[in-house]
N, C-alpha and C positions, 0 to 999 in steps of 0.2 A: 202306456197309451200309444198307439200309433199315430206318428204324426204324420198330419196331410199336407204334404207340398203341395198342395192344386193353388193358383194364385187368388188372394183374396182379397184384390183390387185387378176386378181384369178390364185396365186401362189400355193393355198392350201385351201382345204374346211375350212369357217370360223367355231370357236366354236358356237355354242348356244349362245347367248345372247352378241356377238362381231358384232363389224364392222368396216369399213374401210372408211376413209375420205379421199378426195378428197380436197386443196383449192379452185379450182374454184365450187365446189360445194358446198361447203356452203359460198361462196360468194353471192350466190344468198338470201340467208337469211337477206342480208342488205339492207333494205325497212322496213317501216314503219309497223308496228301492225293495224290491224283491233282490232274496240275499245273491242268487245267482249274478243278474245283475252289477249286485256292488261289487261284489268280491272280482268280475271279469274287471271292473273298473280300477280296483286297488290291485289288480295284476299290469293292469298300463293300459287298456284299453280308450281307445280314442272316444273321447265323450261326443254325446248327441246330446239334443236338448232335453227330453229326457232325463237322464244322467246328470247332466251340470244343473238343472233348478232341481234336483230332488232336494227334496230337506232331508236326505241322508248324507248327502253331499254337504261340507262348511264349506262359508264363503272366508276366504284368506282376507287380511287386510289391504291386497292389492285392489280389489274389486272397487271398494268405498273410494282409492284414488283415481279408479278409472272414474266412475260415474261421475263425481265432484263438476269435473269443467261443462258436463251436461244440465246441469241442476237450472240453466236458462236456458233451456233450449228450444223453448215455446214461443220466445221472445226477443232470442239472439237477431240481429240484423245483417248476419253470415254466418261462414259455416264452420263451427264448430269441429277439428279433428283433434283428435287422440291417438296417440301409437303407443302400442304397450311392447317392450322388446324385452326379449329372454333368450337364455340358453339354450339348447333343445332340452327336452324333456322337462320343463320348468313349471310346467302346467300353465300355461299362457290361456289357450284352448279352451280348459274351464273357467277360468278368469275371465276370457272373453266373451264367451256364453251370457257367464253370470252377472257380468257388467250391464250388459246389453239389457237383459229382462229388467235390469234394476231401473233403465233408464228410461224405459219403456210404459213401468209398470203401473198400470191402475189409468192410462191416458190414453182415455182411444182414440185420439187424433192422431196417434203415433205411429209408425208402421216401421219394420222390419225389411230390410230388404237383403238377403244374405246371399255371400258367394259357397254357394257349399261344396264346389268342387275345386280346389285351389289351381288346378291346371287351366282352367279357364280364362280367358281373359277378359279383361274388363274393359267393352267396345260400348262409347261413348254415345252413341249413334242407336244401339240398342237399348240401354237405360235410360236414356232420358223419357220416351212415353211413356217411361213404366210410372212417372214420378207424379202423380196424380197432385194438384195445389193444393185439394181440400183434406191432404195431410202432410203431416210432419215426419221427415224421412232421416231413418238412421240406418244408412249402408253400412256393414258389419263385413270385414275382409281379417282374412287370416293369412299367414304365407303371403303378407303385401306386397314385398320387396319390386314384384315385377309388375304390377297392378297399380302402386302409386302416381308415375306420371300421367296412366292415363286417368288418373283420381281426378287428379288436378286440372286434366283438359275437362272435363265433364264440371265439376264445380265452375269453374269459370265461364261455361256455356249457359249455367241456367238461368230460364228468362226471371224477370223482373218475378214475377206471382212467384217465384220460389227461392228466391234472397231471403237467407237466415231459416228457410225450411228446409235443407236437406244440411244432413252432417254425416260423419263416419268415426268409427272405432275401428281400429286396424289392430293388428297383430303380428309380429315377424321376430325369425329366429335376429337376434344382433347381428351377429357373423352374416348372414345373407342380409341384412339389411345395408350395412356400411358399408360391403366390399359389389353394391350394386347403384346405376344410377340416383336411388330413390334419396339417399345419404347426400344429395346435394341440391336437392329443391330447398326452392325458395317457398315458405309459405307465409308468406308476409298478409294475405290475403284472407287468411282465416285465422281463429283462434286455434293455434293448432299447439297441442303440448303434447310430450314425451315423458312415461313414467317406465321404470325398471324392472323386472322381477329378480331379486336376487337372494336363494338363500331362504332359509324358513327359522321365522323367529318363534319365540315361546307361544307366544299366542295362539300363531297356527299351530306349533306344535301340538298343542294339547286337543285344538279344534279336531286335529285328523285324527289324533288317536282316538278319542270320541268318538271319534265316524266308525272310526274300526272297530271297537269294543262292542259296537252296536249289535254287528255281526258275532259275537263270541268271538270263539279261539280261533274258529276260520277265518274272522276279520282279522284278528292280530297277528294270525301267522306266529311266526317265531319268538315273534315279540312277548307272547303270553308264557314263556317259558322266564319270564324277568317279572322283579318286582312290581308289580301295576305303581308303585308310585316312583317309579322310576322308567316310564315307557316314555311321555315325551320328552325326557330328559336326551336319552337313548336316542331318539330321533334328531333331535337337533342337533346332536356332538354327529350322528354319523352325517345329517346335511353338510356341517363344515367338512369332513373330512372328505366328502365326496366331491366339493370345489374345488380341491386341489388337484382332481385330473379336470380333464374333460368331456366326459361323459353325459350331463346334468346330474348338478348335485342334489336336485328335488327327488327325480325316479330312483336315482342311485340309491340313494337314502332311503325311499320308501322297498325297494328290492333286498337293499342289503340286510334291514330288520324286521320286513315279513316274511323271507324267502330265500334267504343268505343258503339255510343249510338244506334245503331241499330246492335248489332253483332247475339244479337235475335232472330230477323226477319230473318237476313240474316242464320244461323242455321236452322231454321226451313223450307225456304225454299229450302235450299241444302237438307235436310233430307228427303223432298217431292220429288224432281226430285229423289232422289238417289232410293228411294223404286219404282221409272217405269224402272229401269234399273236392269236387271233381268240377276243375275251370267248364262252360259249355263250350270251348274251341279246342279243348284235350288239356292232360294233364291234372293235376294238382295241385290245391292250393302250396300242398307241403315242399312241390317241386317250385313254385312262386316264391315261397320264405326261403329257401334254399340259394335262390339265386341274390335274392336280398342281402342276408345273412353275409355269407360268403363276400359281399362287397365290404360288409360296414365292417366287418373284426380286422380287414385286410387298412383300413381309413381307405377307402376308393370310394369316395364322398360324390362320384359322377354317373349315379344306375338312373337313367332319366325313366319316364313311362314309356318314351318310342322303342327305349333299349331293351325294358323288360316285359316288353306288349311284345315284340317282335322273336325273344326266346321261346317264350310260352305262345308263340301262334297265335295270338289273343288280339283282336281286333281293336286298336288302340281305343277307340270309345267306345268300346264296352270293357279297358280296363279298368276306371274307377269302378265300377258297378260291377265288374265278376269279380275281380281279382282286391282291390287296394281296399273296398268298406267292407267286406268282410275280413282279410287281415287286421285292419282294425279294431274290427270289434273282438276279434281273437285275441288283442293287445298283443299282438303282435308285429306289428309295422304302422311307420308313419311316414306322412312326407309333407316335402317343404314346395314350394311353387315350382322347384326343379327337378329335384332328386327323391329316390326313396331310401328308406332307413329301417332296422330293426329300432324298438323302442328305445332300448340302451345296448351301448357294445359288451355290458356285459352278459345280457341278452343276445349278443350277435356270438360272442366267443363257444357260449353253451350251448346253442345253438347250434354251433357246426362243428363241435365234438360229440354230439349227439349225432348228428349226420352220418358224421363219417362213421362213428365206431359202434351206433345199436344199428343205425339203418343200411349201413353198406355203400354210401354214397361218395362218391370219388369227388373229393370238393375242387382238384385241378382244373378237370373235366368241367367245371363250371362256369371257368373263368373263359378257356377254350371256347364254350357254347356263346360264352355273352361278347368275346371278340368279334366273333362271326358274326353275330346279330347284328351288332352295332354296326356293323361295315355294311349290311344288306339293310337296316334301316336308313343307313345315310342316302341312297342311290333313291327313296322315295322322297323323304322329308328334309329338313335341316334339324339337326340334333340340338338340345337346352345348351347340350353342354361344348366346349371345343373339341372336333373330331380328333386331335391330336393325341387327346388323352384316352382315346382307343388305339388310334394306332402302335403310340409309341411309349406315353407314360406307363400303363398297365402293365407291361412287358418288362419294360426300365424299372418298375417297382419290384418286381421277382426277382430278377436275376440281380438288382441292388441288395437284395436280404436271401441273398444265396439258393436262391432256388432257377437256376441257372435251365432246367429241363423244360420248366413248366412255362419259364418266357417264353423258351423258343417256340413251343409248341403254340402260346398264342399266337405270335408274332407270327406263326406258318398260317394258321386258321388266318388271319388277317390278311396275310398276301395272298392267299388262294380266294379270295373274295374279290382281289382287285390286281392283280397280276402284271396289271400294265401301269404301276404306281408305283415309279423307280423311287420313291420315297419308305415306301413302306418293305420295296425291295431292297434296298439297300439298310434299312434297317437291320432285318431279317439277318441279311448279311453279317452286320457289324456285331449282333447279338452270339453269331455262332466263333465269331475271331476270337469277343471276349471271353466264352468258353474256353478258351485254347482250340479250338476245331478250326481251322484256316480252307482246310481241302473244303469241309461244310459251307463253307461261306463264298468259296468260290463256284461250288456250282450254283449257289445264284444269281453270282454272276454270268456264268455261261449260259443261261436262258437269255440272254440281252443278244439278238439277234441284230440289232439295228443302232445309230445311234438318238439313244432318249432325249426329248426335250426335259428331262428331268432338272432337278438340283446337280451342281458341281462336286457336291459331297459325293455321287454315286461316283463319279472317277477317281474322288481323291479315298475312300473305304476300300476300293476294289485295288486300287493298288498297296495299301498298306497290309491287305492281306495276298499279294504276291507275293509282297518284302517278307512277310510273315513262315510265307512258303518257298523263302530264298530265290524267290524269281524278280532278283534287285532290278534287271535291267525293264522288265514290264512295269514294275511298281513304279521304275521313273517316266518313265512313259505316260503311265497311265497321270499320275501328277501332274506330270507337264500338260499333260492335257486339258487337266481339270484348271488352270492357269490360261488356256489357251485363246486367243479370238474364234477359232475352228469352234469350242464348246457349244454346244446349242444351246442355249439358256443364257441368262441373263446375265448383263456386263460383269465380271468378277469385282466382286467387293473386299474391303479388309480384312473382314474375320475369315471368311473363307480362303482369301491371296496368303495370309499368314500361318494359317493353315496347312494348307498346302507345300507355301514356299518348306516349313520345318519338317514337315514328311517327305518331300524332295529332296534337301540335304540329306535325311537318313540313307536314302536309296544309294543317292550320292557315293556318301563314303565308304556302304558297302563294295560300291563299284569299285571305288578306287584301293580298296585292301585287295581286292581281288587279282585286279588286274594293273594297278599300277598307272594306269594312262594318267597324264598330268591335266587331262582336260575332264579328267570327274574333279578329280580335286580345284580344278580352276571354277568351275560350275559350281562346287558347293559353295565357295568363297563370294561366289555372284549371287546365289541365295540368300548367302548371310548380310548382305549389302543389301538386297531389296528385300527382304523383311525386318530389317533394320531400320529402314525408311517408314514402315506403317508401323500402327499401333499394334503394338501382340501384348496378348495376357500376359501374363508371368511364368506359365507353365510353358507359353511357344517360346518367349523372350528367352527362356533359359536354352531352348533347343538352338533357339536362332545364333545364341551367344555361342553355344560349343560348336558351330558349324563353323563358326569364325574363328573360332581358335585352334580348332584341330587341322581345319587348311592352313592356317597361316604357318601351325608349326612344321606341316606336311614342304613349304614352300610356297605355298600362295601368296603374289600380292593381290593386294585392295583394290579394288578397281573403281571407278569412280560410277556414277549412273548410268552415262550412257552408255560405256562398255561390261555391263553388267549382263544386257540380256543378250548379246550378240555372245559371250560365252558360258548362258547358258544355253543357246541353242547350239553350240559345239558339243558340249558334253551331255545334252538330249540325241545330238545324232550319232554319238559313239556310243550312245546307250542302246540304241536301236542296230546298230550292226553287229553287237552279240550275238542279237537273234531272238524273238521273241513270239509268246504264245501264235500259234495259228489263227485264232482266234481275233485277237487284238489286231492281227498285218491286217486281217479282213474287217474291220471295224474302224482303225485308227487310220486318220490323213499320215502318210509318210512322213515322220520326225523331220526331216529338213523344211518340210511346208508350214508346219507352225511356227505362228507369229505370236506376239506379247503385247500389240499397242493397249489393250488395253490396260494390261498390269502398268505398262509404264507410265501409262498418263496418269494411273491412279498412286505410284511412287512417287512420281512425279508434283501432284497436287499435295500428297502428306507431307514430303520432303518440304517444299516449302511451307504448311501450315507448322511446322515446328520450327522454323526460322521465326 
């Protein structure tokens, strides 16, 4: 049966992506599934109401704990909340569907009010006229996490006529519930309780397999190749074994014994249907799962809908609607209030070796396309997720698991979208040094015309890949500079001062094996004094320590604070009368012009906090 979202208390024009239920209206939903139907459903397909009240569909022993704290909700004198949290893929989803009808059911004073688009937000200011007194309201939210506090401003708003008639059942993955504001409200205000989903016990087990047998052998999938009295057996030993990744142990389980040995086949041909289904702003669904896909098998848990509206050309509000409820119902993608996902990563894995190896799809190339997005979505909107883990995680994820060609290539696609973001510029940079490619990493820096108000890190990368290209006396330079009051950017802090200070030293000593002057080796001895004075990691600290010891044996004495920096500016300006890039004389104040106040007064201030 098609269900009618038209609102059915029109007390007040519904939001976008809202609607209003009815119990005898989705009463109609309890009948049995057409097989088509069930079996897209026991392939993972994201349930609708339909789907979740069919009586094809069992209700798990979760449902009965959600409804429970509802059982006075005609008569509470506030407002009743419930949160149901699970793993992904845990079937929350159905649970919360089927919660919902249960609590509803047979009361027609009751009314529905559902978010059915999770990227929506939940404006306080717009639900409340929808909230009619002459019923009793059960707001239904999935993907809560970001929707909660404004729960709570709207609960606390309502007038007196609707004390103890509006409540809510929520739903959220755990993981996105704890590690976001919502994990620290107070709800002292309402009856509010927390039940879990974890794990499928005997019970359900036998209830699903039921549900599957119903279907024959197409229901059982694999499973009908095993004793029938030993199927939910089967199911429940592979649930445990599926919690022990993290995948969800629910879908895992229901995948690995309907679908284990042909999951394939079945890949390949959803990836077939998907490419005749044609986004209306261009492309394909199948190009949509693709980019999907290709995040989840990779964990790059941050494909928001501005990122993947903005690859597919897809007009971000008509991405729910062209693009995400039809993958869906293909059970094949879902999402959470932020992010999108294939259903399970072992759905993602199969996925994108079907890609690549029946359809010809360059799955690098994907990650390339969604850099560049991401950076030309940023320039409109503000991204779900931190822009940093475009710029720079993504990239640092590859070339961390050896795939050294395919960062750089995003890293390029990144800076060519933003060219004048000596951040992302010097990333770039630093990704092609760690290649071993040094010459690569310097001509990024030779596009720096001027000097950046960037980060200090672009002077102190750009000289480590001087050093790299044995252009010791630029590399100290450019160091010094990154240390400098000249810097344009902000005053030098510790991590960056100690930084620097112990790639300065390096410069340092090459200088002085080279040419001997006593005033690199006195300069490195001044470094190891004022990064001695700040805090360094343990990986500088060790740098810092051998700066001091290699000069002291060279002849260096210790020098005290304040004669620290007057010889490091000695051995900065015998650094500069080598001779150095053309480039840099034209860019850098003349080495005897820089000054250090700020390093020192920050030496200065550590020095004494460790007194």
């Amino acid at each position: 049966m098609k269900v009618d979202y038209t609102p059915t208390v029109p007390v007040a024009p519904l939001p976008k992506g809202w609607s209003v239920f009815k119990p005898e209206d989705l009463a109609a939903h309890r009948q049995h599934l057409d097989a088509e139907t069930a079996l897209r459903y026991f392939d993972g397909a994201v349930p609708d109401w339909p789907t979740a009240l069919s009586t094809s569909i069992p209700r798990r022993r979760i449902v009965g704990d959600l409804v429970a704290p509802f059982r006075q909700a005609e008569s509470a004198g506030r407002p009743i909340v419930t949160l149901l949290l699970a793993a992904a893929c845990e079937g929350k989803t159905t649970a919360l569907l089927q919660a919902a009808y249960s609590i509803v059911e047979g009361k027609n004073d009751l009314r529905i009010l559902q978010r059915r688009d999770e990227s929506r937000h939940l404006v306080p200011d717009e639900i409340l006229p929808l909230l009619n007194k002459d019923y009793i309201w059960l707001l239904l939210l999935d993907e809560a996490d970001r929707a909660a506090t404004d729960l709570q401003a709207l609960l606390k708003r309502l007038p007196p006529a609707l004390n103890g008639r509006v409540h809510a059942l929520l739903a959220c993955r755990d993981a996105d519930w704890l590690s976001s504001a919502a994990a620290n409200l107070d709800w002292a205000f309402a009856d509010f309780s927390k039940q879990h989903l974890r794990g499928l016990d005997s019970a359900d087990a036998q209830a699903i397999v039921r549900s599957w047998q119903s279907f024959g052998d197409a229901g059982l999938g694999d499973l009908a190749k095993q004793p029938a009295t030993e199927w939910a057996t089967i199911l429940e030993r592979q649930a445990k074994d599926e919690a022990q990744t993290s995948g969800g142990a629910f879908f895992g389980a229901l995948l690995a014994v309907r679908s284990g040995s042909d999951l394939r086949k079945h890949a390949h041909l959803l990836l077939e249907r998907l490419g005749q289904r044609k986004i209306p702003s261009g492309g394909t669904l199948r190009d949509a799962l693709a980019y999907i896909a290709a995040m989840h098998v990779e964990g790059l848990d941050f494909l928001s809908r501005p990122v993947l509206a903005q690859v597919l050309c897809c007009p971000l509000e008509k991405l729910h609607r062209d693009v995400l409820v039809p993958l869906g119902q293909e059970a094949a993608a879902t999402t959470t209030s932020s992010s999108i996902y294939t259903r399970h990563r072992r759905i993602a894995v199969t996925l994108v070796s079907v890609l690549s190896e029946d359809f010809g799809v360059e799955v690098g190339e994907l990650y390339v396309k969604l850099g560049r997005a991401a950076i030309i979505a940023l320039t409109s909107r503000p991204l779900p997720e931190n822009p940093k883990k475009w710029r720079f995680e993504i990239s640092d994820h590859f070339i961390d698991t050896g795939r050294t060609e395919l960062a750089i290539h995003i890293a390029e696609a990144v800076f060519e979208q933003e060219p004048t973001n000596s951040l992302t510029g010097t990333h770039l940079a630093n990704l092609w040094r760690r290649a071993k490619l040094p010459d690569q990493a310097a001509r990024v820096f030779e596009k720096i015309t001027e000097l950046t108000n960037g980060d200090r890190a672009l002077y102190y990368e750009w000289g480590v890949t001087m050093g790299e290209r044995s252009l010791y006396a630029d590399n100290a330079l450019l160091a010094a500079f990154s240390l400098a009051d000249q810097c344009p950017t902000r005053q030098v802090d510790n991590n960056s001062a100690t930084k620097s200070l112990a790639g300065l030293g390096v410069a340092l000593g090459s200088l002085y094996d080279a040419y001997h002057n006593p005033a690199f080796r006195d300069a490195r001895m001044a470094v190891a004094v004022l990064g001695g004075a700040l805090h360094a990691d343990a990986t500088t600290k060790n740098y810092i320590d051998k700066h001091a010891r290699e000069a002291a044996e060279q002849g260096a004495n210790i020098p005290d604070l304040e004669r620290a920096i007057p010889l490091l500016q000695v051995g900065i300006a015998a650094a500069a009368q080598i001779g150095l890039d053309a480039q840099l004389v034209k860019l850098l104040p003349q080495a005897e012009n820089l000054t250090f106040d700020w390093l020192k007064e920050l030496v200065c201030y550590s020095s004494y906090a460790k007194k």
